[in-house]
py3Dmol code that shows the C-alpha trace and the ligand (Angstrom):
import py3Dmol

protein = """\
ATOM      1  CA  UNK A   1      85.542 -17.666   7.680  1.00  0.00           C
ATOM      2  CA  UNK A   2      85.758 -14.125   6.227  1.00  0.00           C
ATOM      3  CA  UNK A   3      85.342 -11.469   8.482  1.00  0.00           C
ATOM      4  CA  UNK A   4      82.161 -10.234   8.263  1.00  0.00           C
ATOM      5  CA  UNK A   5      82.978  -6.612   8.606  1.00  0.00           C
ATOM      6  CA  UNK A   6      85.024  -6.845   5.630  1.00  0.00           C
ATOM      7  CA  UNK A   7      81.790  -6.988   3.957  1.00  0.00           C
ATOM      8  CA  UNK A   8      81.998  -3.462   2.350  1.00  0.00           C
ATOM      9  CA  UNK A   9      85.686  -3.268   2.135  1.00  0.00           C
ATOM     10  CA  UNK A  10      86.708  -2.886  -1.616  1.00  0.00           C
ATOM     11  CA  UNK A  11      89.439  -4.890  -2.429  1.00  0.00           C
ATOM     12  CA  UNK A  12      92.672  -4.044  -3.814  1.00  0.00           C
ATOM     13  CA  UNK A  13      93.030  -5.096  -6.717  1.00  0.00           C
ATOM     14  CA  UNK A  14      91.711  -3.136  -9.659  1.00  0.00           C
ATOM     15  CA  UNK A  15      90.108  -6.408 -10.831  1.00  0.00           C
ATOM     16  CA  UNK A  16      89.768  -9.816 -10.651  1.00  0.00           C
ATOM     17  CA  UNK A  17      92.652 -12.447 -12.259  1.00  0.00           C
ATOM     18  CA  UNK A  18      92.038 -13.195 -15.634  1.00  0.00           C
ATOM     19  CA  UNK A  19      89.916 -16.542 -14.946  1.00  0.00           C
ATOM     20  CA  UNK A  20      87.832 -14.275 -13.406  1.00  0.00           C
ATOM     21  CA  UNK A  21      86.905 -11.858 -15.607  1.00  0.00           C
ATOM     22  CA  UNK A  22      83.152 -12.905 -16.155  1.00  0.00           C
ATOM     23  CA  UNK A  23      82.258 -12.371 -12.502  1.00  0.00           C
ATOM     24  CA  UNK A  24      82.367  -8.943 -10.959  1.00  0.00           C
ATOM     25  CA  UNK A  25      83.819  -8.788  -7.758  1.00  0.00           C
ATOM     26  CA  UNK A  26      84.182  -5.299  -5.658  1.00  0.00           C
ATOM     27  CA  UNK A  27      84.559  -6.605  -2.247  1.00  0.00           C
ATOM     28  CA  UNK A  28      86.258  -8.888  -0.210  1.00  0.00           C
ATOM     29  CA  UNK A  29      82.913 -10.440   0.766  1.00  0.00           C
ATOM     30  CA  UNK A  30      82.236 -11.297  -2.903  1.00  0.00           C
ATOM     31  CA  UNK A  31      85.424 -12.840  -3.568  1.00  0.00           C
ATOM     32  CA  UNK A  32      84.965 -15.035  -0.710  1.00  0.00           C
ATOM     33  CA  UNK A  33      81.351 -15.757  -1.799  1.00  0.00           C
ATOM     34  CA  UNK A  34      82.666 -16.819  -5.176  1.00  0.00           C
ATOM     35  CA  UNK A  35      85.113 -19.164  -3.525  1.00  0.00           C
ATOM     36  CA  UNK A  36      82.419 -20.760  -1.222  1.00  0.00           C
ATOM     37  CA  UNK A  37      80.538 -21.405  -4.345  1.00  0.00           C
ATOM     38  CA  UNK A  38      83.118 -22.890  -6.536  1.00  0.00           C
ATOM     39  CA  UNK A  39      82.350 -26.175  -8.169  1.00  0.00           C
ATOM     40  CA  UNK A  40      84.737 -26.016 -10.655  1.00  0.00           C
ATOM     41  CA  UNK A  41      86.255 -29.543 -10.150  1.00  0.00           C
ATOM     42  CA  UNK A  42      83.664 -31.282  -8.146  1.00  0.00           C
ATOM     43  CA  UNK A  43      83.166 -33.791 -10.814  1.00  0.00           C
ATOM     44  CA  UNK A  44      87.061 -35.327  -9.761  1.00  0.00           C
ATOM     45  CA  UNK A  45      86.015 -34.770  -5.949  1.00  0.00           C
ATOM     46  CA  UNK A  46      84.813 -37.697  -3.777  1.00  0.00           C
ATOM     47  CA  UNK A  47      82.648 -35.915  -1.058  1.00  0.00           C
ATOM     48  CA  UNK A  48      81.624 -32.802  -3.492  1.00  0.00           C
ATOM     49  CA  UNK A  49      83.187 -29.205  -3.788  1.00  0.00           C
ATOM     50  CA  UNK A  50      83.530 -28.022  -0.045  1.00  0.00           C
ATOM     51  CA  UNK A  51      85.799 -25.111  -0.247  1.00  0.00           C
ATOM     52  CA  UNK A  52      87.427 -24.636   3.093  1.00  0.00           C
ATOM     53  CA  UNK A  53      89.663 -21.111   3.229  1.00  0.00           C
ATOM     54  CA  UNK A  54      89.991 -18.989   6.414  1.00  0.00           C
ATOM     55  CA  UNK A  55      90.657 -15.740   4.889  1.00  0.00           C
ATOM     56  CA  UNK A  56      90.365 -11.902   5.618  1.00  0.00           C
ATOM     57  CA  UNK A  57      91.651  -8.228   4.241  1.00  0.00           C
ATOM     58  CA  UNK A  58      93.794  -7.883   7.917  1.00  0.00           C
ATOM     59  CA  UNK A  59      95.096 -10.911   8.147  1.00  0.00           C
ATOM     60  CA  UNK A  60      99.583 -10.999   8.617  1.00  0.00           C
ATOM     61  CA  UNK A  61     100.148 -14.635   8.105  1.00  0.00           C
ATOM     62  CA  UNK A  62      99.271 -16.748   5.811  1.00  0.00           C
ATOM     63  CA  UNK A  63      99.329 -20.717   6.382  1.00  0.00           C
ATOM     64  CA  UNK A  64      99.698 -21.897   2.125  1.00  0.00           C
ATOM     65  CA  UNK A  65      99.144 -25.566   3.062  1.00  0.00           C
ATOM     66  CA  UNK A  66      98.233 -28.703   0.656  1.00  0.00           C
ATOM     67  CA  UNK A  67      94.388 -29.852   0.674  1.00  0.00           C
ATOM     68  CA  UNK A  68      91.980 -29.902   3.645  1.00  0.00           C
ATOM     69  CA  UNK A  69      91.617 -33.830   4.943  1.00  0.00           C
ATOM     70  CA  UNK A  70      88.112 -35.747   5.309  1.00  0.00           C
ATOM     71  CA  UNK A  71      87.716 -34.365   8.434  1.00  0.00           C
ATOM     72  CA  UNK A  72      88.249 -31.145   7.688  1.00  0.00           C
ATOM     73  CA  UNK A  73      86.168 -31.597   5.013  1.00  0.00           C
ATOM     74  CA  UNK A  74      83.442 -32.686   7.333  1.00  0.00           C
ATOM     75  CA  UNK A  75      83.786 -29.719   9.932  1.00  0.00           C
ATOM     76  CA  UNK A  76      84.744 -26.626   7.426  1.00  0.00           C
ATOM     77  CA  UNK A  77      86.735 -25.855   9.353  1.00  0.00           C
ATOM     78  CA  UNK A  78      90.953 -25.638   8.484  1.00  0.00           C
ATOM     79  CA  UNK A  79      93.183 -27.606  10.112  1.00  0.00           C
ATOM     80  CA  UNK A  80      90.457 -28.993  12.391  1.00  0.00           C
ATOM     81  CA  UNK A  81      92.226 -31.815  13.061  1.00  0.00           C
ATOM     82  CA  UNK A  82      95.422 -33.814  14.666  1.00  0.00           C
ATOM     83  CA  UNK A  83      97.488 -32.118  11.526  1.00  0.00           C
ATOM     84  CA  UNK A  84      96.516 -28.606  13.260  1.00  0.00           C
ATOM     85  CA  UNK A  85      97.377 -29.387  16.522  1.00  0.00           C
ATOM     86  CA  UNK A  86     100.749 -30.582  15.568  1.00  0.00           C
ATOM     87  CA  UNK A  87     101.023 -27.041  13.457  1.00  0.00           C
ATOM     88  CA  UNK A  88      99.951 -25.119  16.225  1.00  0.00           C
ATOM     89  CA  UNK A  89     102.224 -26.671  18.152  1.00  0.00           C
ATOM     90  CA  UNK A  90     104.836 -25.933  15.938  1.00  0.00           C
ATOM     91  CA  UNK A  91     103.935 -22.315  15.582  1.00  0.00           C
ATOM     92  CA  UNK A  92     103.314 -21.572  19.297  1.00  0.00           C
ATOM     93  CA  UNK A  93     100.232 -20.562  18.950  1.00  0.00           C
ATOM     94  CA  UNK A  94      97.023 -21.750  20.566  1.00  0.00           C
ATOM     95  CA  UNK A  95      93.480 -22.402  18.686  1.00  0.00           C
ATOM     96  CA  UNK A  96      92.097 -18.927  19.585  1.00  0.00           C
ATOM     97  CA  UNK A  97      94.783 -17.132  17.492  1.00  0.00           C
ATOM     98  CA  UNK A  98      95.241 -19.672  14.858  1.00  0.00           C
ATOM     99  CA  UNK A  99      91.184 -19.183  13.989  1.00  0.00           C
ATOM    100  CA  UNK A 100      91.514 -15.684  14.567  1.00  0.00           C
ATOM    101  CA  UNK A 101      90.774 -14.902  10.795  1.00  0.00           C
ATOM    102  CA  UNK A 102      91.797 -11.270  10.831  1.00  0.00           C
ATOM    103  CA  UNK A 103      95.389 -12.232  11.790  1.00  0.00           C
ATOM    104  CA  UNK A 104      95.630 -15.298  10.332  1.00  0.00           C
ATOM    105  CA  UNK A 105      94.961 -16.894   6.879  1.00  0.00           C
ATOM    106  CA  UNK A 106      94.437 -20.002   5.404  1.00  0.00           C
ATOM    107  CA  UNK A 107      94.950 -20.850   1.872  1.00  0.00           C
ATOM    108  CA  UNK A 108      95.543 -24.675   1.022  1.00  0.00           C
ATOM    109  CA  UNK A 109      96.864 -25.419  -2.594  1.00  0.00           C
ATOM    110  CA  UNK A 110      93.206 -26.581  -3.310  1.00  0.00           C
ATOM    111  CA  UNK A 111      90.588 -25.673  -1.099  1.00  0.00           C
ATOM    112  CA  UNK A 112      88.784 -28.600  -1.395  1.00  0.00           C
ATOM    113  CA  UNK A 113      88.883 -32.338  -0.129  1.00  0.00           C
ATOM    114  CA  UNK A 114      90.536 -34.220  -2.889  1.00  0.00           C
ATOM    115  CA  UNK A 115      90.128 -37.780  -1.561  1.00  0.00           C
ATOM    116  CA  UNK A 116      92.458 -40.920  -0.878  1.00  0.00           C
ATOM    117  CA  UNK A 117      95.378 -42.299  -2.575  1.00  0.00           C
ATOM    118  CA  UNK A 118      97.357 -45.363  -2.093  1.00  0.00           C
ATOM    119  CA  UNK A 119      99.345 -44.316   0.762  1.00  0.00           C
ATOM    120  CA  UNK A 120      97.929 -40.837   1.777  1.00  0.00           C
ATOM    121  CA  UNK A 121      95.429 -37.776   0.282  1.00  0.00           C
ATOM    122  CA  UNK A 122      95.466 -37.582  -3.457  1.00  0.00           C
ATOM    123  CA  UNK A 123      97.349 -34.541  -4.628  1.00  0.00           C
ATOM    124  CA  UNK A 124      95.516 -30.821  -4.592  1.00  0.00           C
ATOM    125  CA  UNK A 125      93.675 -30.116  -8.047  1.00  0.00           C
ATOM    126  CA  UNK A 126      95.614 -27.819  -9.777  1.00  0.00           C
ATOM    127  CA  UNK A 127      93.519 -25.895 -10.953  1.00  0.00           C
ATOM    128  CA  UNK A 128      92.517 -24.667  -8.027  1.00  0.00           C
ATOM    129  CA  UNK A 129      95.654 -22.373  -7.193  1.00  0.00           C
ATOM    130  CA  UNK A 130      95.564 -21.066 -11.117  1.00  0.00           C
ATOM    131  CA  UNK A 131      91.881 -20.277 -10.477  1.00  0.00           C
ATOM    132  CA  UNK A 132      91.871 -18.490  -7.687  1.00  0.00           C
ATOM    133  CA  UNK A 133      95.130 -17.995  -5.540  1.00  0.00           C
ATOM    134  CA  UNK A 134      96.067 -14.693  -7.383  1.00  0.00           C
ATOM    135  CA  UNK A 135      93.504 -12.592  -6.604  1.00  0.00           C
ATOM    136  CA  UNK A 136      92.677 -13.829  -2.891  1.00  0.00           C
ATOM    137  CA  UNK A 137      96.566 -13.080  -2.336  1.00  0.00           C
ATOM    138  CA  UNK A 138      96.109  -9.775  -3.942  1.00  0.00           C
ATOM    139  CA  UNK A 139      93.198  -9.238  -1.662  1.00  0.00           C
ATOM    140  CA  UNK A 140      95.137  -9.229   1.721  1.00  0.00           C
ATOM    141  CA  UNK A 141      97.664  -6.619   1.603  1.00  0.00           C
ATOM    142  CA  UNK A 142      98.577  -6.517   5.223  1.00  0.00           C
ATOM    143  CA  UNK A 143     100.423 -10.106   4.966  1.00  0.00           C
ATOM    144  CA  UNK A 144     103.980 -10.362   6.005  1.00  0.00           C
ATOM    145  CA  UNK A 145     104.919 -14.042   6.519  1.00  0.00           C
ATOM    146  CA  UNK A 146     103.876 -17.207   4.942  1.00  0.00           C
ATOM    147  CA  UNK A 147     104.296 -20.430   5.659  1.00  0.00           C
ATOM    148  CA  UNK A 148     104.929 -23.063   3.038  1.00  0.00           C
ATOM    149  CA  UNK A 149     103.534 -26.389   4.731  1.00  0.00           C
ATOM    150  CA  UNK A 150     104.676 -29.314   2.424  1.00  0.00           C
ATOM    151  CA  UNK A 151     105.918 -29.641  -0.720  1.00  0.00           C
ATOM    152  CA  UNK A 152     102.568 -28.610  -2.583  1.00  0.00           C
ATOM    153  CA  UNK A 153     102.681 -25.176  -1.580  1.00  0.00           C
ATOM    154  CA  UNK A 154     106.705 -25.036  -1.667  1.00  0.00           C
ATOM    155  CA  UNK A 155     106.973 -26.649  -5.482  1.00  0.00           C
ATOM    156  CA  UNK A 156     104.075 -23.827  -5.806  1.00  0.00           C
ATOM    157  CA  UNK A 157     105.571 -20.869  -4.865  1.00  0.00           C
ATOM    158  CA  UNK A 158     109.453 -21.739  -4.743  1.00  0.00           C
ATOM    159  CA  UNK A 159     109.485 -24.109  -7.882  1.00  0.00           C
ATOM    160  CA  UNK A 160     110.939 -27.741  -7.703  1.00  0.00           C
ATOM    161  CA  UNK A 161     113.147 -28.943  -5.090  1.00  0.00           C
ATOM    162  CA  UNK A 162     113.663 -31.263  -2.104  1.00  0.00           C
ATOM    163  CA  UNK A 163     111.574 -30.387   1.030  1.00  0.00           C
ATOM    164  CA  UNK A 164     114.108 -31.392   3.656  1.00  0.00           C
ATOM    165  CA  UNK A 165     117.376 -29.187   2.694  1.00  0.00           C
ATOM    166  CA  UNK A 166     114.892 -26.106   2.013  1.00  0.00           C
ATOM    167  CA  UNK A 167     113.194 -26.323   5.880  1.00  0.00           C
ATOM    168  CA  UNK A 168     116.798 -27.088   7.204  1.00  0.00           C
ATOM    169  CA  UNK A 169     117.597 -23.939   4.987  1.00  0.00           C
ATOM    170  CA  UNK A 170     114.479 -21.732   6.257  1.00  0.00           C
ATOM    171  CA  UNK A 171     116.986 -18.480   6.982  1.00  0.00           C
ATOM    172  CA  UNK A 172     117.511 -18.119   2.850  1.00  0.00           C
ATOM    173  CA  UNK A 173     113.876 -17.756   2.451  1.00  0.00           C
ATOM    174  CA  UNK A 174     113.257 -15.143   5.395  1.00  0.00           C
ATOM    175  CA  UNK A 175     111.913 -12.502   6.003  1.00  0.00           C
ATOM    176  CA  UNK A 176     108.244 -13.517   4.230  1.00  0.00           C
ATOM    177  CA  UNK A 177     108.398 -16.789   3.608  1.00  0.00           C
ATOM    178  CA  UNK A 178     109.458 -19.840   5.633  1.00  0.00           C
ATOM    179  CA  UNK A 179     109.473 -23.573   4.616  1.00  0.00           C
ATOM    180  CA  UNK A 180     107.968 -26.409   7.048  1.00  0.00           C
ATOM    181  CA  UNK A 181     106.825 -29.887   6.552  1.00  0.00           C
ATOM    182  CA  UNK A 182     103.355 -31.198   6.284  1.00  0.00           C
ATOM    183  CA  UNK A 183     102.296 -30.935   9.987  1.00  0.00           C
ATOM    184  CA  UNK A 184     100.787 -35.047   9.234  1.00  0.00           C
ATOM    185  CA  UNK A 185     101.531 -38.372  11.046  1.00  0.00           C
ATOM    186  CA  UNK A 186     104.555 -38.493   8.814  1.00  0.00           C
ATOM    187  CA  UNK A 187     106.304 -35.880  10.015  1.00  0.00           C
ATOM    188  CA  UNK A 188     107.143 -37.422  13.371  1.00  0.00           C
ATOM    189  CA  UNK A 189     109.136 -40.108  10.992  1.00  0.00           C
ATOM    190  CA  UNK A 190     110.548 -37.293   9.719  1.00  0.00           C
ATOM    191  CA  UNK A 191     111.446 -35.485  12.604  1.00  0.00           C
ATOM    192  CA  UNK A 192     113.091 -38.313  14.283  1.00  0.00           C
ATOM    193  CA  UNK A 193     115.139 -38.350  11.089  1.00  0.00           C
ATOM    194  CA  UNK A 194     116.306 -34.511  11.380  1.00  0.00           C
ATOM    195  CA  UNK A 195     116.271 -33.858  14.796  1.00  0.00           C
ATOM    196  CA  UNK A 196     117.685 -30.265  13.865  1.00  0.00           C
ATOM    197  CA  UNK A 197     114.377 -29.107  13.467  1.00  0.00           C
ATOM    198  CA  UNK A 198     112.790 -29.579  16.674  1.00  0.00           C
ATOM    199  CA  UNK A 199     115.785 -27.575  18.245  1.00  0.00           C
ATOM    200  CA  UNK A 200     116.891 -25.185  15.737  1.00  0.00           C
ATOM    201  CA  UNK A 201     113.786 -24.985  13.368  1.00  0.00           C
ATOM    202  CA  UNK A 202     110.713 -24.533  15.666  1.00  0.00           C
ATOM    203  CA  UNK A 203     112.444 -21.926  17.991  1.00  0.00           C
ATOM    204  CA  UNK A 204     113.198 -19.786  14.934  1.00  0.00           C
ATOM    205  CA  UNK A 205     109.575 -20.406  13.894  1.00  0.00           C
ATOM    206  CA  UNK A 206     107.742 -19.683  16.877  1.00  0.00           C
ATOM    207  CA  UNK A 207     109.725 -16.038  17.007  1.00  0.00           C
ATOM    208  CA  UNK A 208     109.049 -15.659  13.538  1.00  0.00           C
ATOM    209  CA  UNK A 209     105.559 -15.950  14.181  1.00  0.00           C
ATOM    210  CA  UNK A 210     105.278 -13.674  16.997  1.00  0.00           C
ATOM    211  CA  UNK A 211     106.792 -11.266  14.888  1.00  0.00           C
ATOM    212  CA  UNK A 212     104.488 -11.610  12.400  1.00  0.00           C
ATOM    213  CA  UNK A 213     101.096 -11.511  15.163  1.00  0.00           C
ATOM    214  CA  UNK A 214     102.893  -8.431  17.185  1.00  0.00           C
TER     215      UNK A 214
END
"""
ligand_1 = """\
8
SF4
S 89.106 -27.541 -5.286
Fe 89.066 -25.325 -5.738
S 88.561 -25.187 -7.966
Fe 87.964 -27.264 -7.245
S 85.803 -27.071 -6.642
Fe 87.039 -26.743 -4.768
S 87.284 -24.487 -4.681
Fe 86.629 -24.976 -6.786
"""
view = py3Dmol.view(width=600, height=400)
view.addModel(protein, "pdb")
view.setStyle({"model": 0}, {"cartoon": {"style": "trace"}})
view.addModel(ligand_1, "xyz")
view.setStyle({"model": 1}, {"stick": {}})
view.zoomTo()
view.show()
């Protein structure tokens, strides 16, 4: 979902990450083409390598999420599911703005379907984020906030820890970054569990995003 009027935009960065330095990339358009055409891991995937990013030079925030599910998978299209509409919810934002790709990214830990595990999705490939989260982060300059959805992206970016005293925690990680849950089925377990974060968390999160869209 790059913007195509990014198409002659050069990017940033001087040149690609390392694992990249057999392709050639000048523009944000080729980066993204590179992504769409990533099969690096296919061979562990169920469905195939469908790489499904939302990305673009303008956008503010960035959504660094876990995997995209089957359905997801199916439509290409992030979040396209009841997982998005609980995160939209959460953000205060409705479907126009959240697929507005020139103010809003994103980036899942692995772009691509990984397939099922007892109990849930298996985990995001990691090679993924070592392949090509560095230079697609270098390539959009203008963003201010991310938000770490689940413990994938948090043990990502933050290191290890527990997800439920980092969200309650969300102010010691401000002004860029800001800790939630996995937006799944799960989390209305775990928000009947820690009530604090429907009215302290989401308040705080819906003006943070604002902020971040203004
Ligand atoms: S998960 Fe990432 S590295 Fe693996 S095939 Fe998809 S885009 Fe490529």
């Amino acid at each position: 979902m790059a913007r195509a009027d990014a198409a002659a935009k050069p990017l940033s960065l001087a040149r690609p990450s390392a694992r990249l330095t057999s392709v050639v990339v000048e523009t944000f358009d080729q980066l993204v083409a590179q992504v769409r055409a990533c099969a690096a891991c296919a061979a562990e995937l169920p469905l195939g390598a469908r790489p499904v990013i939302q990305v673009s030079p303008t956008a503010r925030l960035l959504i660094a999420s876990q995997a995209p599910g089957s359905k997801v998978h199916a439509s290409g299209r992030p979040f396209d599911d009841a997982s998005g509409d609980r995160l939209r919810d959460w953000m205060g934002i409705d479907a126009v703005t959240f697929y507005d790709a020139a103010r809003v990214a994103t980036l899942p830990m692995a772009f691509c379907y990984p397939g099922r595990a007892a109990g849930g999705d298996r985990p995001p490939p990691r090679a993924c984020a070592a392949r090509w989260r560095e230079s697609l982060l270098a390539a959009m300059p203008e963003v201010r906030l991310t938000l770490l959805v689940g413990s994938y992206a948090q043990a990502h970016v933050l290191g290890p820890g527990a997800l439920t005293p980092r969200v309650a925690n969300y102010r010691a990680y401000g002004p860029a970054l800001f800790p939630l849950p996995h937006p799944s089925w799960r989390s209305q377990l775990w928000m009947r569990r820690n009530p604090w974060f429907e009215a302290e968390v989401l308040p705080a999160l819906r003006a943070t995003v604002a902020a971040a869209l203004r």
